[in-house]
Backbone as a ProteinNet text record, in pm:
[ID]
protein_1_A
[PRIMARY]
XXXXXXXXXXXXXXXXXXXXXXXXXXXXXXXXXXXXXXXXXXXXXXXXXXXXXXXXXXXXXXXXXXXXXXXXXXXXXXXXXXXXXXXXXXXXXXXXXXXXXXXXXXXXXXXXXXXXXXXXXXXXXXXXXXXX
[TERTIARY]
1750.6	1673.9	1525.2	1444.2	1300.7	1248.9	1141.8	1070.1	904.2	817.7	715.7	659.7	536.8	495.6	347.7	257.8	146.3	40.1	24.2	-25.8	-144.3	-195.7	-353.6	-413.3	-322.9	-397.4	-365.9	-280.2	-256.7	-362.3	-398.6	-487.5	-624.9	-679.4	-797	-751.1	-669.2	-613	-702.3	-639.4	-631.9	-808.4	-872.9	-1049	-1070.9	-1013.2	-1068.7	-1061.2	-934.4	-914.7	-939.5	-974.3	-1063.4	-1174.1	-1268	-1408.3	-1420.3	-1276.2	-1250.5	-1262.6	-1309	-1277.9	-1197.7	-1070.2	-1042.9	-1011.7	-1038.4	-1009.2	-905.9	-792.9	-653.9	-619.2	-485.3	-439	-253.8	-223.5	-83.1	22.5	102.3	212.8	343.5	474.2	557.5	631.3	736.7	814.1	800.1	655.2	588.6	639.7	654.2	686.8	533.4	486.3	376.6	426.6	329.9	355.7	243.2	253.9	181.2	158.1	40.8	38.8	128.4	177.3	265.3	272.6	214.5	174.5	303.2	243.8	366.7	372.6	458.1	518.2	633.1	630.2	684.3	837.4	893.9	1090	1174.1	1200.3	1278.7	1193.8	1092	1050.1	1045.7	1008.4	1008.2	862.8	838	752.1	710.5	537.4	520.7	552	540.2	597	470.5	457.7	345.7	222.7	131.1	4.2	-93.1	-42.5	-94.9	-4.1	71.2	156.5	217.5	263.1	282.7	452.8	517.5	660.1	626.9	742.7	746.8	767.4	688.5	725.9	775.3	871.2	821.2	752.2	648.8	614.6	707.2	715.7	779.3	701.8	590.3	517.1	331.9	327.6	132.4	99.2	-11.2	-112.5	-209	-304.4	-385.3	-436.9	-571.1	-595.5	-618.9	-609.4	-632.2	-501.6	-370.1	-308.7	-112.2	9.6	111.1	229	357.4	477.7	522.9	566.9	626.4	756.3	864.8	989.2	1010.2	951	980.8	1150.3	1119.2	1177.5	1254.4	1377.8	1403.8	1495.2	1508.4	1602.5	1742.8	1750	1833.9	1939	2064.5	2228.2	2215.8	2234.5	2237.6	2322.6	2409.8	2528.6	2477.9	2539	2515.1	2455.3	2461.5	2382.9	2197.4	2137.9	1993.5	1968.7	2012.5	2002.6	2021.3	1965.7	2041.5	1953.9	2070.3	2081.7	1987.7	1866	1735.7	1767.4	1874.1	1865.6	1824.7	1738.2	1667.3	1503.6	1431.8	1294.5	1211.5	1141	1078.9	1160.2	1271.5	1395.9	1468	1431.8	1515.7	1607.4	1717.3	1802	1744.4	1711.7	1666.9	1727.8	1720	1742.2	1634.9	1628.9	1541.5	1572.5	1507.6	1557.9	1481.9	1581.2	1573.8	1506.9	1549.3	1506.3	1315.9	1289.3	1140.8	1030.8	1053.3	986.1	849.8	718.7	591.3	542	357.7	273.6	178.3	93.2	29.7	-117.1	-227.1	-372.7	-344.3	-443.6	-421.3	-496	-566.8	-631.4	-513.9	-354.1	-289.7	-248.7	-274.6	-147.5	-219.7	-155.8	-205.5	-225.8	-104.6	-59.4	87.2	82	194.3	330.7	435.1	511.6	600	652.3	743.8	764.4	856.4	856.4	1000.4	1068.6	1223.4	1232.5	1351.4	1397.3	1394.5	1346.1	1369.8	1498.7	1638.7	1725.2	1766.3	1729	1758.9	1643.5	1524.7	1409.4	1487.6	1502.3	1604.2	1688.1	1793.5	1883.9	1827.8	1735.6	1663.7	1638.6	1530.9	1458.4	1542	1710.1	1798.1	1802.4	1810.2	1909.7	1824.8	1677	1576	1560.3	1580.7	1559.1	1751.6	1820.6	2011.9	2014.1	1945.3	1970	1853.4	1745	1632	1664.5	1765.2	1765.8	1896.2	1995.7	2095.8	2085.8
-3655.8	-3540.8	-3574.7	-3570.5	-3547.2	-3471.1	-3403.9	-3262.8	-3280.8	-3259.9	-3280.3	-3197.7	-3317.3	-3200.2	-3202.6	-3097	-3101.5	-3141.6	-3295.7	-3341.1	-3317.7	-3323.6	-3255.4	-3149	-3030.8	-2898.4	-2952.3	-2986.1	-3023.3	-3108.1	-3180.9	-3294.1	-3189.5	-3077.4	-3023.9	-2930.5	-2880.4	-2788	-2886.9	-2998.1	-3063.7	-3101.6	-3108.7	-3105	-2996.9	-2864	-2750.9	-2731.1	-2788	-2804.6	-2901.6	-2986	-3048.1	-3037.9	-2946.3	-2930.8	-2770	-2704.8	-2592.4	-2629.2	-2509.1	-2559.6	-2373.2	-2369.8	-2292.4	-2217.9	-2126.1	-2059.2	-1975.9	-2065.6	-2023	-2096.9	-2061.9	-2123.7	-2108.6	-2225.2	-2253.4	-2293.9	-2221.5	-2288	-2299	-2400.1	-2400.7	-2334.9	-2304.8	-2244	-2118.3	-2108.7	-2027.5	-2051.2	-1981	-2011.6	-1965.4	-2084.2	-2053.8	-2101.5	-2051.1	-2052.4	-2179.1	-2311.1	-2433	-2496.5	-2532.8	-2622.8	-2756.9	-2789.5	-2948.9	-2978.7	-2901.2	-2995.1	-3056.7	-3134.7	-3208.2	-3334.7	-3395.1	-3497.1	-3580.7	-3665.6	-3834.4	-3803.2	-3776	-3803.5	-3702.3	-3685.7	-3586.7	-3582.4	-3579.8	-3551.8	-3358.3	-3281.8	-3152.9	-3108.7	-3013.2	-3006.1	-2852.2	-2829.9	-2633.4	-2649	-2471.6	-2345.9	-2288.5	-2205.2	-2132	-2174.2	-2154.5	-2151.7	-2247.2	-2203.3	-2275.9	-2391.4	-2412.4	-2535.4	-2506.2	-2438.9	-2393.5	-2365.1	-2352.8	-2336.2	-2326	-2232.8	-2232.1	-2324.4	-2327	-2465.6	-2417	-2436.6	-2437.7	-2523.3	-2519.7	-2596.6	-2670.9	-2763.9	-2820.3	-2883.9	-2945.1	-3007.2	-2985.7	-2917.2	-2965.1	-3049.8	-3097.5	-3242.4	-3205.9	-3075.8	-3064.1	-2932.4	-2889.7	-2746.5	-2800.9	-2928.6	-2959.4	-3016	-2989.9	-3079.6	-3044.2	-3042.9	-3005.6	-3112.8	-3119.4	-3221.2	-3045.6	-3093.8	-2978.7	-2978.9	-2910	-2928	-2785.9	-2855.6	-2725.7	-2683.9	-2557.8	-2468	-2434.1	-2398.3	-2364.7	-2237	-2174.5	-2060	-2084.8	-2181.4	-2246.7	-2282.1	-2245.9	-2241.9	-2425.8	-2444.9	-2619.9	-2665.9	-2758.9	-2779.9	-2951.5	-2965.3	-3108	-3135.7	-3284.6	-3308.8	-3279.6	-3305.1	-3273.6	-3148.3	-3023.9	-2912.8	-2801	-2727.9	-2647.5	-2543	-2487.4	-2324	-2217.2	-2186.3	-2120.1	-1944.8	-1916.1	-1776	-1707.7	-1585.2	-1520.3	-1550.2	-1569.4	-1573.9	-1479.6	-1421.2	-1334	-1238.9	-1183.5	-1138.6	-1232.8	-1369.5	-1424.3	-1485.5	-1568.9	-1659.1	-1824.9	-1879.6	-1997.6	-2104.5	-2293	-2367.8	-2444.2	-2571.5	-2641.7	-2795.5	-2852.5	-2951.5	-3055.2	-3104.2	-3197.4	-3360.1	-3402.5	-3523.6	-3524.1	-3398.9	-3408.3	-3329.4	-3402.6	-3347.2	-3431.8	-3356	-3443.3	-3380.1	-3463.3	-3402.7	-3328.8	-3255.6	-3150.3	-3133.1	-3158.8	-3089.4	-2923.4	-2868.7	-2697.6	-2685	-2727.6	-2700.6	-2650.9	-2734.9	-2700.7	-2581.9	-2494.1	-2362.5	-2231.5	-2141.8	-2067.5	-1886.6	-1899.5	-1760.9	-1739.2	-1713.3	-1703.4	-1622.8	-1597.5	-1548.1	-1446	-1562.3	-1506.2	-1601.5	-1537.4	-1683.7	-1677.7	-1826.1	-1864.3	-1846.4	-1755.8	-1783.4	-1952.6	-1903.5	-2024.6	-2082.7	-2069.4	-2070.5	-2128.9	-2091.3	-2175.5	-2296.7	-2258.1	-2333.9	-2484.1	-2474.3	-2641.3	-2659.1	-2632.1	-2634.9	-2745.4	-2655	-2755.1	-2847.5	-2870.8	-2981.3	-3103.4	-3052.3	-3142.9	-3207.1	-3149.8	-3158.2	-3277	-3235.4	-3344.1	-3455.1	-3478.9	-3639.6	-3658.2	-3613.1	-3626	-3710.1	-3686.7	-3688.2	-3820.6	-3815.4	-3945.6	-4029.7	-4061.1	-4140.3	-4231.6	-4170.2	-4235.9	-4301.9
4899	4939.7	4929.9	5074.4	5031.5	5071.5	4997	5001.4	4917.4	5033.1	4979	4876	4786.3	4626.6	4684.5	4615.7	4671.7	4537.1	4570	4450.9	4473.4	4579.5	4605.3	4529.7	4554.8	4492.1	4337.2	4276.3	4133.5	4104.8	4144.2	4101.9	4115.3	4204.2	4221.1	4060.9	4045.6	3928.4	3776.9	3847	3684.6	3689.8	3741.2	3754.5	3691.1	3706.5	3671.2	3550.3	3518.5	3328.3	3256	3341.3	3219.8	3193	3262.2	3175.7	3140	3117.8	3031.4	2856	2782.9	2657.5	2582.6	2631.7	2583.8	2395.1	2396.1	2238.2	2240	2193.2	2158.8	2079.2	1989.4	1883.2	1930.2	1879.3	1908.4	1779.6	1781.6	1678.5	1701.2	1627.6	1637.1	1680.8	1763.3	1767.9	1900.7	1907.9	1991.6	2115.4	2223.2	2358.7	2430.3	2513	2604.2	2729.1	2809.2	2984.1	2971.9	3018	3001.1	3207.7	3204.8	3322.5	3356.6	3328	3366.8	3447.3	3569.4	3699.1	3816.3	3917.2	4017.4	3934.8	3969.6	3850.9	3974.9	3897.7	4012.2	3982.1	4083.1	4113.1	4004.1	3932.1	3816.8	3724	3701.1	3582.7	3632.5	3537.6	3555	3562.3	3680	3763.4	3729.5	3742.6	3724.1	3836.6	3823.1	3959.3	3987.1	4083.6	4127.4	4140.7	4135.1	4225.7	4093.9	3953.2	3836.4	3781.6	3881.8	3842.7	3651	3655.7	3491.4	3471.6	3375.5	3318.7	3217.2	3127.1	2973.2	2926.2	2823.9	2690.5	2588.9	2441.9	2311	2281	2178.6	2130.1	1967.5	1982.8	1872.2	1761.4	1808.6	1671.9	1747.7	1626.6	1640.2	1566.8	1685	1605	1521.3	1656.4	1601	1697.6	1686.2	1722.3	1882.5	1893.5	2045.2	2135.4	2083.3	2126.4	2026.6	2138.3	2090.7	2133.1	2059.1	2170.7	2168.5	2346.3	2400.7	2466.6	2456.3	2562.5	2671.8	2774.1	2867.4	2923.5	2943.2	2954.2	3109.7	3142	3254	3245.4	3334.9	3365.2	3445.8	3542.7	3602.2	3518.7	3536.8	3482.9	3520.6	3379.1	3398.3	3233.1	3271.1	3108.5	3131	2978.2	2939.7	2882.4	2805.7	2657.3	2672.5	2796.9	2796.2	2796.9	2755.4	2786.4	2664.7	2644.5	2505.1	2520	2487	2531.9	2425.9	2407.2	2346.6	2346.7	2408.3	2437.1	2568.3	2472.1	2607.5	2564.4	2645.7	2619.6	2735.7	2688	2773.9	2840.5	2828.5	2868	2954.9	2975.8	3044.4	2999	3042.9	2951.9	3011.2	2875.7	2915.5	2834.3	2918	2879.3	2835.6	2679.1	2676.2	2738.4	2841.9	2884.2	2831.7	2696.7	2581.8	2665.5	2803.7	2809.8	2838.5	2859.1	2881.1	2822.7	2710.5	2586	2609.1	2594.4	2620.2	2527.4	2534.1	2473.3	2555.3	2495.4	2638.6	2553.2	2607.7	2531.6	2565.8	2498.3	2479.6	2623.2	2638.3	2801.6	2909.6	2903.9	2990.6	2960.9	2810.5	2770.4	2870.7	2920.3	3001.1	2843.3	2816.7	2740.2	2615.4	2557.2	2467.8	2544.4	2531.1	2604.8	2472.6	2362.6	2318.2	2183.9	2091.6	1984.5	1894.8	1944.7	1888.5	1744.6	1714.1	1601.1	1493.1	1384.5	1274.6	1299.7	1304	1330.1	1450.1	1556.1	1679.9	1696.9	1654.8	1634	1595.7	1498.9	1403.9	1427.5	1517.4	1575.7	1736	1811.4	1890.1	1854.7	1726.9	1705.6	1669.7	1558.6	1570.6	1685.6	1843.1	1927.7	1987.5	2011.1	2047.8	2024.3	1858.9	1763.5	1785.8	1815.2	1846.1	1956.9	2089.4	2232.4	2233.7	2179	2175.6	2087.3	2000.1	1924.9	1975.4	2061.5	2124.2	2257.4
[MASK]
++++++++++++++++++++++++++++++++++++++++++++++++++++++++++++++++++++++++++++++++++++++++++++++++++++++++++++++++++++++++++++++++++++

């Protein structure tokens, strides 16, 4: 299947954020709506006009900077995938193989925030699925 991405407007996007210096604060567990942009062959790609998808965040570095595993809504089974609930009233998956790091420049807004409980349950599932 080919279907064109529009790396153009993403690439004008990503000019605009980098000489942003936003004031927000991010923590674990938190679900934000993040930029991640068009991205080369399967990697996982934003939606809409801000190129953005939900993330959790899983680990902070620092007040500038998070590892993130985005988020999908799409009915999808199998070991890269684990099932987070509902987030934002939706039902969502974390798709474990594309876990990155992200500066806070890309976070758009907070959405919602995972149980302690399913929280470590993920984070098992992440260091489970990357370590094999």
């Amino acid at each position: 299947m080919t279907y064109s991405k529009d790396f153009d407007a993403w690439n004008e996007e990503k000019k605009k954020l980098q000489v942003t210096e936003p004031e927000l604060f991010f923590h674990e567990r938190e679900v934000w709506w993040c930029r991640l942009g068009v991205n080369i062959g399967f990697e996982e790609d934003g939606k809409n006009s801000q190129f953005a998808r939900p993330v959790v965040i899983i680990k902070t570095y620092s007040i500038n900077a998070a590892l993130v595993v985005p988020l999908t809504t799409t009915e999808k089974t199998g070991i890269y995938y684990f099932d987070v609930g509902k987030v934002d009233g939706r039902v969502a998956k974390a798709v474990l193989s594309q876990v990155r790091f992200v500066d806070k420049r890309r976070m758009i807004n907070k959405v919602d925030v995972i149980s302690k409980s399913v929280f470590e349950k993920l984070r098992s599932a992440i260091i489970a699925i990357n370590l094999t």
